[in-house]
C-alpha positions in Angstrom: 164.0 54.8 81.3 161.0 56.7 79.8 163.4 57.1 76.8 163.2 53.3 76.1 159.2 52.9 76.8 158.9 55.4 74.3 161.2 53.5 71.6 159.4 50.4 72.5 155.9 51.3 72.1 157.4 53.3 68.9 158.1 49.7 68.0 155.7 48.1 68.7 153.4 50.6 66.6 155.9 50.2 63.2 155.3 46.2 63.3 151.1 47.1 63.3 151.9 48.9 60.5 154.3 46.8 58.7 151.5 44.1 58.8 148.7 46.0 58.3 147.0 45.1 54.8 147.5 48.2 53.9 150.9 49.0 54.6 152.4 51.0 51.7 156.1 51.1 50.5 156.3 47.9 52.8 159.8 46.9 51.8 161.0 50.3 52.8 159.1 50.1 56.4 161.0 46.6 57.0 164.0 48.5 56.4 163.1 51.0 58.7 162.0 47.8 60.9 165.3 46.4 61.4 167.1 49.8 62.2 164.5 50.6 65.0 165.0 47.0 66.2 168.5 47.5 66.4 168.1 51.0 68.0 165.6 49.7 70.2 167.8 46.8 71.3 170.8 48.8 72.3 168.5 51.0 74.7 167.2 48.2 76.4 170.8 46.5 76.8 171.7 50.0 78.4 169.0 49.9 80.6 169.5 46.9 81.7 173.3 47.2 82.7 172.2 50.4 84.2 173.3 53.1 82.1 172.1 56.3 81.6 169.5 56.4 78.7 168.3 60.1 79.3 170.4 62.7 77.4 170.2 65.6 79.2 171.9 64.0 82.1 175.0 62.6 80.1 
């Protein structure tokens, strides 16, 4: 579970700097954007069914 907080607030801090006005190479970031959405969306459907998220235990 600490596995997906950590991808979450990971997240969270790549859309602050996605939207920043600063934001260089910003069409590369969105990119990166979706794939840690997608990433970040299969965790949380694993946690939520239960699974295991922690890779040392698997």
């Amino acid at each position: 579970m600490n596995k997906t907080l950590l991808k979450i607030l990971m997240f969270g801090l790549l859309i602050l700097f996605i939207i920043s006005p600063f934001a260089a190479l910003a069409s590369l970031m969105l990119v990166i954007l979706i794939a840690a959405f997608f990433f970040l969306l299969g965790d949380v459907f694993q946690a939520i069914i239960g699974g295991d998220t922690d890779p040392k235990n698997s």
